[in-house]
C-alpha positions as CSV (number, residue, x, y, z in Angstrom):
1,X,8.2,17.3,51.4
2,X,5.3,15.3,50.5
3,X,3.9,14.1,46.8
4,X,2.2,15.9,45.3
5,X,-0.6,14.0,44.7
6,X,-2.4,15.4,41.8
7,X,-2.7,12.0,39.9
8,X,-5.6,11.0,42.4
9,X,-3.7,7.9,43.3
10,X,-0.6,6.6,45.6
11,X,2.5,6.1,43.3
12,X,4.1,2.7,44.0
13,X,7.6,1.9,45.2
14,X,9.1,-0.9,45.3
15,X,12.0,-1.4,47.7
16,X,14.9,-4.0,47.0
17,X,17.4,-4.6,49.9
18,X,18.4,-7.7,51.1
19,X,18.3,-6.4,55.0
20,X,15.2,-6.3,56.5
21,X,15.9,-3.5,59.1
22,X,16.8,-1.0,55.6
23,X,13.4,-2.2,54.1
24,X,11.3,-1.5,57.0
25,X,13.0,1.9,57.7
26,X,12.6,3.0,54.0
27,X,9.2,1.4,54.2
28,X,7.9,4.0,57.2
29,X,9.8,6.6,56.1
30,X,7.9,6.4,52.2
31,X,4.8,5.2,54.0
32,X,4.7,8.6,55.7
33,X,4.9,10.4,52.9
34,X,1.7,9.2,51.2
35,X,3.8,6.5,48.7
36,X,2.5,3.0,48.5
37,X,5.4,0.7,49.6
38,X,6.2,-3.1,48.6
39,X,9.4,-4.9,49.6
40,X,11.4,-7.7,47.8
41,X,14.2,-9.0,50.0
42,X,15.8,-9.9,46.7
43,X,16.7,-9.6,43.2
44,X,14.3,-12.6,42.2
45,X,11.2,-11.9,44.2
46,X,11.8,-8.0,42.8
47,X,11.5,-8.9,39.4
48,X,8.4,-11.0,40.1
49,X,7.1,-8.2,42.3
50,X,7.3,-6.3,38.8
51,X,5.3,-8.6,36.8
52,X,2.8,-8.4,39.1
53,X,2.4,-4.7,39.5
54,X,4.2,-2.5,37.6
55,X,5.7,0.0,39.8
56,X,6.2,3.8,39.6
57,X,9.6,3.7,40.8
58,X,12.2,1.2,42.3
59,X,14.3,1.8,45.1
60,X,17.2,-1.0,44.0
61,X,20.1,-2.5,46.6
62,X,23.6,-2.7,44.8
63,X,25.1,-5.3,47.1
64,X,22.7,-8.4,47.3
65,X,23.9,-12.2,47.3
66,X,23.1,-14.5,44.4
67,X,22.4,-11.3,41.7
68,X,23.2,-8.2,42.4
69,X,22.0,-4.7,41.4
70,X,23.5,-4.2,38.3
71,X,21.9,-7.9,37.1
72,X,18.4,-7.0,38.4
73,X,18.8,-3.9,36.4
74,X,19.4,-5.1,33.5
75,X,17.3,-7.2,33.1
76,X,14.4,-5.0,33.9
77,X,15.9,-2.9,31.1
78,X,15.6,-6.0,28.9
79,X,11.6,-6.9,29.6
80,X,9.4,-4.3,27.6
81,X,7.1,-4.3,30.4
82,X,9.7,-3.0,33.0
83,X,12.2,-1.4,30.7
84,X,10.9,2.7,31.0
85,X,10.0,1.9,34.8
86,X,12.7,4.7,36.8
87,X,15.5,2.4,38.8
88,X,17.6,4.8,42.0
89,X,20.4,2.2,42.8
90,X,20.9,2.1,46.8
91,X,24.5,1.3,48.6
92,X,26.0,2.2,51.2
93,X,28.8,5.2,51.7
94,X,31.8,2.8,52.5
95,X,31.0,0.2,49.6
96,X,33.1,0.2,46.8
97,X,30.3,1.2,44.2
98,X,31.3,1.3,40.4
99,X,28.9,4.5,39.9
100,X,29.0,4.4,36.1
101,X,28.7,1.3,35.6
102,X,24.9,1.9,37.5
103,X,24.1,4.5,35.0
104,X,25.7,2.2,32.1
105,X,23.2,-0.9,33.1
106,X,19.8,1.9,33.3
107,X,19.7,3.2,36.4
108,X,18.9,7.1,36.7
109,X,20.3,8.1,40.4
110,X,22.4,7.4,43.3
111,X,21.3,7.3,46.8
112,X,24.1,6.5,49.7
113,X,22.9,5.1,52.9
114,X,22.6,6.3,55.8
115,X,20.0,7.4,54.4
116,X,18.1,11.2,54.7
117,X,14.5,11.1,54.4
118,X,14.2,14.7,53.1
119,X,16.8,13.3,50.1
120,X,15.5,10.4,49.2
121,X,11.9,11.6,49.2
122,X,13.0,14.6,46.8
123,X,15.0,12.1,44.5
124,X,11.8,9.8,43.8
125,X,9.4,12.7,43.3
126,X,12.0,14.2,40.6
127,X,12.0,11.0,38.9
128,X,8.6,10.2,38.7
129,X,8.1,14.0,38.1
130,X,10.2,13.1,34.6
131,X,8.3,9.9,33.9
132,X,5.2,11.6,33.7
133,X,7.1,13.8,31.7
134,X,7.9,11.7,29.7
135,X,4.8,10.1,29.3
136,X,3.3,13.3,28.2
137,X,5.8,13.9,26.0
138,X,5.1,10.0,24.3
139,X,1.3,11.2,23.9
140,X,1.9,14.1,22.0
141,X,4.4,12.4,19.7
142,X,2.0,10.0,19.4
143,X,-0.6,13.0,18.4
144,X,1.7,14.3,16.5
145,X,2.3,11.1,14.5
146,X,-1.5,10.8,14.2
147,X,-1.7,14.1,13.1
148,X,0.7,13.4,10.6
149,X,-0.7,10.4,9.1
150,X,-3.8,12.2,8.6
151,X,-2.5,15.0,7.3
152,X,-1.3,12.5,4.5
153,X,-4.4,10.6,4.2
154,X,-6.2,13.9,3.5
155,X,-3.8,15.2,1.1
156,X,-3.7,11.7,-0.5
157,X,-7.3,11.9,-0.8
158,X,-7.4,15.5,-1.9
159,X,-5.0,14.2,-4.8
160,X,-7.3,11.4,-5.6
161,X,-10.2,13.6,-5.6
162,X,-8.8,16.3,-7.9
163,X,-6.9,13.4,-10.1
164,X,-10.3,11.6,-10.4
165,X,-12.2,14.9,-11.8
166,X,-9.7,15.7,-14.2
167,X,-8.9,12.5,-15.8
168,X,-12.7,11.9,-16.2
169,X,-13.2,15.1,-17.8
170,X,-10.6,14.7,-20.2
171,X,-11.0,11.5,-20.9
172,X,-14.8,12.1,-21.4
173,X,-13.7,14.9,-23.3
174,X,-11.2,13.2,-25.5
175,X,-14.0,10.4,-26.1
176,X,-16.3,13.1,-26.5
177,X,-14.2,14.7,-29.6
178,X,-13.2,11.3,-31.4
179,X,-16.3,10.0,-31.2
180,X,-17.4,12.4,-33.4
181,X,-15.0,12.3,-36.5
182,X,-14.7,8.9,-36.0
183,X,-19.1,8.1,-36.0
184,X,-18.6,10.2,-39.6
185,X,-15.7,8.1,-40.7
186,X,-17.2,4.7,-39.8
187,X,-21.0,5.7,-40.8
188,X,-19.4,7.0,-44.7
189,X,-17.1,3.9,-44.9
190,X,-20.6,1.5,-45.5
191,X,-21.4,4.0,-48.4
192,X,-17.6,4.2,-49.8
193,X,-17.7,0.7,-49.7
194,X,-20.9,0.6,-51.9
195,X,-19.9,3.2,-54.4
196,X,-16.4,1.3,-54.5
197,X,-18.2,-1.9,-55.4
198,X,-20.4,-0.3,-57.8
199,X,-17.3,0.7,-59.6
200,X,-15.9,-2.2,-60.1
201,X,-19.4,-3.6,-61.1
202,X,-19.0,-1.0,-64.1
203,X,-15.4,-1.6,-64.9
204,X,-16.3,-5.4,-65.0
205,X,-19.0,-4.4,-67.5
206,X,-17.0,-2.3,-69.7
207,X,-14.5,-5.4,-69.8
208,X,-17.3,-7.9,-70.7
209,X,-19.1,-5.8,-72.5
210,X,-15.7,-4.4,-74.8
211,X,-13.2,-7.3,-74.2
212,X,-11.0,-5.2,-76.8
213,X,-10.3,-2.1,-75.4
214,X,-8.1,0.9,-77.0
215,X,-4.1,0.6,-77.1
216,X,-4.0,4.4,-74.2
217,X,-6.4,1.9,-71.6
218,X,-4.7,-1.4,-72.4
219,X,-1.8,0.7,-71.1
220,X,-3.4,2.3,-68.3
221,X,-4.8,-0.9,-66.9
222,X,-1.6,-2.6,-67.4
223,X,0.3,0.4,-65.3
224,X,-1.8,0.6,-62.4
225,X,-2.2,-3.1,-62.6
226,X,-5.9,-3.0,-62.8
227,X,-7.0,-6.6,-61.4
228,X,-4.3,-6.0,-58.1
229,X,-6.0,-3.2,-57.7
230,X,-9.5,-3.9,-57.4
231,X,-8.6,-6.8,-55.4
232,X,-6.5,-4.3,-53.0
233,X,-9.0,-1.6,-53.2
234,X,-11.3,-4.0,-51.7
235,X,-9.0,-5.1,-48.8
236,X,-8.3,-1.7,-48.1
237,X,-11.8,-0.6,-47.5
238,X,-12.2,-3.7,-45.2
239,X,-9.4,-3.1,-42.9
240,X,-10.5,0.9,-42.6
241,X,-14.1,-0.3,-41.9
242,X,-12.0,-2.6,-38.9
243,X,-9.5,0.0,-38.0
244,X,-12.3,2.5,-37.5
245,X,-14.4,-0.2,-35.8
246,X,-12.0,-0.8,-33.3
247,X,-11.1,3.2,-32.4
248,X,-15.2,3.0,-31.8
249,X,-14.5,0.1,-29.2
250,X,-11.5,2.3,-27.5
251,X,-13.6,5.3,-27.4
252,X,-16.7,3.4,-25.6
253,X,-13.6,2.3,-23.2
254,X,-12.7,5.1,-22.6
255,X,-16.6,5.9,-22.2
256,X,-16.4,2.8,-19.9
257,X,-13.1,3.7,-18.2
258,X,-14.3,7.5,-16.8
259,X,-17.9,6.9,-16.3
260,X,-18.0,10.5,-16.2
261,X,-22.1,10.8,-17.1
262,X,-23.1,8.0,-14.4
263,X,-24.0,7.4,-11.1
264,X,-21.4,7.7,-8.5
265,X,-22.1,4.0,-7.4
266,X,-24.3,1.2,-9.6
267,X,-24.6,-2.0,-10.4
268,X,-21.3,-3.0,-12.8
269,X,-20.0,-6.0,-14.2
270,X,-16.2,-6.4,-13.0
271,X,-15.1,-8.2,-15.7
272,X,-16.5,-5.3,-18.5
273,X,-14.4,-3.1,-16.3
274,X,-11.5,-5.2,-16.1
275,X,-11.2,-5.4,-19.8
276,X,-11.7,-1.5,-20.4
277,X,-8.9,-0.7,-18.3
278,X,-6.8,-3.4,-20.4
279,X,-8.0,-1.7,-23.6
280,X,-6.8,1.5,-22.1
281,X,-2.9,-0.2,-21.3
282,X,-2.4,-2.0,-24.9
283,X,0.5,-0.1,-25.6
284,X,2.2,-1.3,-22.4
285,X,1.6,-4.8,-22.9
286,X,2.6,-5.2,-26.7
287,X,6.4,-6.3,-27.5
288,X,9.3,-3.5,-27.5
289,X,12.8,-3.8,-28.1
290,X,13.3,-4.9,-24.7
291,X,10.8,-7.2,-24.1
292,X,8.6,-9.6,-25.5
293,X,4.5,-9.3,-25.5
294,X,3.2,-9.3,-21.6
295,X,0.5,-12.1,-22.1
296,X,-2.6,-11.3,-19.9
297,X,-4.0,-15.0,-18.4
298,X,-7.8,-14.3,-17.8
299,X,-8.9,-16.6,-15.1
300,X,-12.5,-15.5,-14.2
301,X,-15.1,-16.9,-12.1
302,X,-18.9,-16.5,-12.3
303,X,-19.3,-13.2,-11.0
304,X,-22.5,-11.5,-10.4
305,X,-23.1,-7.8,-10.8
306,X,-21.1,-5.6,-8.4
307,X,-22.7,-2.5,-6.6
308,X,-19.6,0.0,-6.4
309,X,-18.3,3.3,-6.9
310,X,-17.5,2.0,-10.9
311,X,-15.0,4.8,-12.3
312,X,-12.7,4.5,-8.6
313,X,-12.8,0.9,-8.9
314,X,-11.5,1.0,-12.4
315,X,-8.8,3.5,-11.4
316,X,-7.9,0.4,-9.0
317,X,-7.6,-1.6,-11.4
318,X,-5.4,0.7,-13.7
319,X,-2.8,1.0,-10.9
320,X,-2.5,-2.7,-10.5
321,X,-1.8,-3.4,-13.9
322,X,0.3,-0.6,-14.4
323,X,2.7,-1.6,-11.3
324,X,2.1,-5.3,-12.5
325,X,3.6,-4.0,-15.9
326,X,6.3,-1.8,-14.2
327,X,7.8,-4.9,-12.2
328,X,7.9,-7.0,-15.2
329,X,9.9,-4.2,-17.3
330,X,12.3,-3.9,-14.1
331,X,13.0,-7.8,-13.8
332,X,13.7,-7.5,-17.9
333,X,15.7,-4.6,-17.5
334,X,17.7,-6.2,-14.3
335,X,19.0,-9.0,-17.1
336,X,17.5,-11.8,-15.5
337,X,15.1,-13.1,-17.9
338,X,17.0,-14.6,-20.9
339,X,15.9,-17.2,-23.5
340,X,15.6,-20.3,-21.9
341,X,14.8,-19.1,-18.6
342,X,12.2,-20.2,-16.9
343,X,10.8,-16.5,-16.4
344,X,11.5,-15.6,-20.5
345,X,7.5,-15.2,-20.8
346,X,6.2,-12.0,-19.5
347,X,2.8,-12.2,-18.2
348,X,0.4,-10.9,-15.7
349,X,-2.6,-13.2,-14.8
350,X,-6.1,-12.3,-13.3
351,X,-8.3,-14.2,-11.5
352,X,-11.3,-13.7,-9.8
353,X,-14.1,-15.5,-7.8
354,X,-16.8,-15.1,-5.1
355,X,-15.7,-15.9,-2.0
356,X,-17.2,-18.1,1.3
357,X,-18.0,-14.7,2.5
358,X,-20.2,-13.4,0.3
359,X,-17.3,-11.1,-1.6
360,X,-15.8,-10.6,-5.0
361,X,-12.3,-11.0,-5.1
362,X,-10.1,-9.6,-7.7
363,X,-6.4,-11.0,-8.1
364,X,-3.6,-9.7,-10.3
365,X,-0.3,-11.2,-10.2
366,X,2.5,-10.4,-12.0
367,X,6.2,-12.7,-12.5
368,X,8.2,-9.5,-11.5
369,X,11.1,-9.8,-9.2
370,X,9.3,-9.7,-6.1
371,X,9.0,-7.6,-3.3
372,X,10.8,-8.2,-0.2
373,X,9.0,-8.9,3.3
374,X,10.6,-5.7,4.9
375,X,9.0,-3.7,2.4
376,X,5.5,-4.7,1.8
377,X,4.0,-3.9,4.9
378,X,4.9,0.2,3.8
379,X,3.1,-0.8,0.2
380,X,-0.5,1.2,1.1
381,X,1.5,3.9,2.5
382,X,1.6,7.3,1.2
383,X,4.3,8.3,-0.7
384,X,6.2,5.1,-0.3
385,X,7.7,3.6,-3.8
386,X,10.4,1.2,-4.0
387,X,10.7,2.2,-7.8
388,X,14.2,4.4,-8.9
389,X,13.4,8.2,-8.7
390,X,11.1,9.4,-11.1
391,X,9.3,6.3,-11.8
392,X,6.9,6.6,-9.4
393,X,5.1,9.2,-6.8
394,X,4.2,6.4,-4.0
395,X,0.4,7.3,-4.2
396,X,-0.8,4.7,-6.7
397,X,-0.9,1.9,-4.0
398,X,-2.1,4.4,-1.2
399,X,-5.1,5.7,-3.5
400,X,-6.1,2.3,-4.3
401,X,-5.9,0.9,-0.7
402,X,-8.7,4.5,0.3
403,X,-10.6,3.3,-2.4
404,X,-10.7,-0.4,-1.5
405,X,-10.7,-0.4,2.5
406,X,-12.4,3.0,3.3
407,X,-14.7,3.6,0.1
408,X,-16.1,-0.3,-0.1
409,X,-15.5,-1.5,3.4
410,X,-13.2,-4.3,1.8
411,X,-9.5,-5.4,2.0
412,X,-6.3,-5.1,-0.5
413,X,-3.8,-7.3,0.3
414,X,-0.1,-8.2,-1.1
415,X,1.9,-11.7,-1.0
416,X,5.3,-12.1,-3.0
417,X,8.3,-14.5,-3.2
418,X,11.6,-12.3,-3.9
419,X,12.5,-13.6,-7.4
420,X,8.9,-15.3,-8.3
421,X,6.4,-12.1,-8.5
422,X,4.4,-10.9,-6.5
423,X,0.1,-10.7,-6.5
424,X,-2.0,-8.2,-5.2
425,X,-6.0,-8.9,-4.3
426,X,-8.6,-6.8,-3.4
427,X,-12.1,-8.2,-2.2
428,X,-15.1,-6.0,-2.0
429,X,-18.9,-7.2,-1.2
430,X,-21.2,-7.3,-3.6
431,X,-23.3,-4.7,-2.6
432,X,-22.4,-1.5,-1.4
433,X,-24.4,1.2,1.2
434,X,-23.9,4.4,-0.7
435,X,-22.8,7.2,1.5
């Protein structure tokens, strides 16, 4: 029977028998049958026969001085290079041969001298019939995997896509609808202010003009306490004139935060963008029950303007801070922070510069627990969390590294010490080729 020899090349044996007249017989008889044939005489020169060519399959003597079979097996098993390579152990019939111990050590057949050229031919082919096999096999799991991951990605993306169009049509929306009430409310609070003052102008008068009033207004005046209450009425206006000035600045934030009515990529200054998003996470950061105020540290660096895709960024941004606010929450919650500790303050810090290669970088580190080494190299993948069931989808992280790495040809990266926090950064050039 020869090989079948479909692969356009001459699979490579290598014969390992410490008697020459065995290696030159198996040598002519393989030869003959269209394999390519190398001989080691020993374990030694087999296993650097192997590292120099990797063969198909070896032919492997049991019964060899200084290390036998069994050793030479195993440790071809143990070299990554050698360990998938097919290994027929060789004895002959009157040896004592401990049979599964050869199978225990890697090997995948048996041959017993004498030997029969017919057999032994017939034993390699079906073994390197099974490598390829399982070769195959390896390539479409690989495929398969690839496939997979893609799969992911695009649903990922998908997700992203839909999530972006929604939240920037209700959040232009929502701006969209305050902003009107609120433009009516903070336009008419300069004229109530006016009319308020004018008021009190006349009621001044009256008192200059009639210093003794009637008993009924003596009375009045005295029950509504008339001089607290101009005084009051005046504070109150003010702090409704700032109250309604400040739902203004959260609705241009908003504005800001969407960019629903611009370009899909512009110029943008990262810092703007940087405080929108914190405008939008107030409520997270201010004191609970649980936990004192996170304080925000604002390192920045002179940055120029930034071409980008604005309103993806920004979501970046949003899921930083968020997670940077989640693992401060779960190190208070865990008990460890207590007064006097040296992690008692809660606070996320950003910083940002230009870096020696022309991009903006954009750090946000929090003084959470940490994330351990094991984990963080899964961050950016989709649907991986380490958060408790229900407090996160796994997406936040994946989105963000699409935007970063894919959309802006830049990098998102994550370093943490267990027990000390950990920071993420993300670097983009400063100008983008839109798409």
């Amino acid at each position: 029977m020869h090989l079948n020899q479909t692969n356009h090349h001459k699979k490579n044996i290598l014969v390992v028998d410490d008697t020459p007249d065995n290696l030159r017989l198996l040598s002519a008889m393989l030869t003959a049958q269209g394999f390519e044939v190398r001989k080691a005489l020993n374990g030694k020169m087999a296993l650097t026969a192997c590292q120099m060519i990797l063969p198909d399959v070896i032919l492997l003597d049991i019964n060899m001085p200084d290390m036998d079979g069994y050793q030479v097996c195993q440790l071809l098993k143990a070299d990554e290079k050698t360990c998938d390579v097919p290994v027929i152990f060789i004895s002959a019939l009157d040896d004592v041969v401990d049979k599964v111990k050869a199978f225990d050590v890697g090997g995948v057949d048996y041959i017993a001298k004498p030997f029969h050229g017919a057999e032994v031919v017939l034993r390699i082919e079906n073994q390197i019939n099974l490598r390829l096999l399982q070769v195959k096999l390896q390539e479409k799991n690989f495929l398969l995997q690839e496939a997979l991951d893609n799969l992911k990605a695009s649903q990922v993306q998908q997700i992203q896509n839909e999530k972006m169009v929604a939240l920037g049509q209700l959040v232009a929306g929502l701006a969209h609808e305050i902003n009107n009430p609120i433009s009516f409310i903070y336009g008419n609070l300069q004229y109530a202010g006016e009319y308020v003052q004018d008021l009190i102008n006349l009621i001044k008068a009256y008192q200059q003009e009639y210093p003794k009033t009637t008993p009924k207004i003596q009375q009045i005046a005295k029950d509504i306490d008339l001089n607290f209450l101009i005084t009051d009425l005046q504070n109150l206006i003010g702090a409704m004139y700032r109250g309604s000035d400040r739902i203004r600045e959260i609705v241009l934030a908003l504005q800001h935060f969407s960019r629903h009515d611009e370009a899909e990529i512009k110029r943008v200054n990262i810092h703007e963008d940087i405080e929108n998003t914190l405008v939008m996470l107030q409520h997270r950061l201010r004191e609970t029950g649980d936990r004192p105020t996170i304080v925000v540290v604002k390192d920045y660096g002179n940055l120029p303007l930034v071409t980008c895709y604005a309103s993806e960024l920004n979501q970046v941004f949003m899921h930083l801070l968020n997670n940077a606010i989640d693992a401060i929450e779960e190190r208070m919650g865990s008990g460890e922070w207590g007064v006097g500790n040296q992690f008692s303050t809660c606070q996320i810090r950003i910083y940002t510069e230009v870096t020696d290669l022309n991009m903006v970088k954009i750090a946000i580190a929090d003084n959470g627990p940490g994330i351990e080494e094991s984990l963080r190299s899964r961050l950016f993948d989709p649907f991986f969390t380490t958060k408790a069931v229900g407090k996160g989808s796994g997406l936040g992280l994946s989105i963000s590294y699409q935007i970063i790495v894919q959309k802006h040809r830049g990098n998102i990266t994550c370093t943490s010490t267990v027990g000390k926090g950990a920071e993420f950064a993300i670097e983009i050039p400063i100008e983008q080729q839109e798409r």
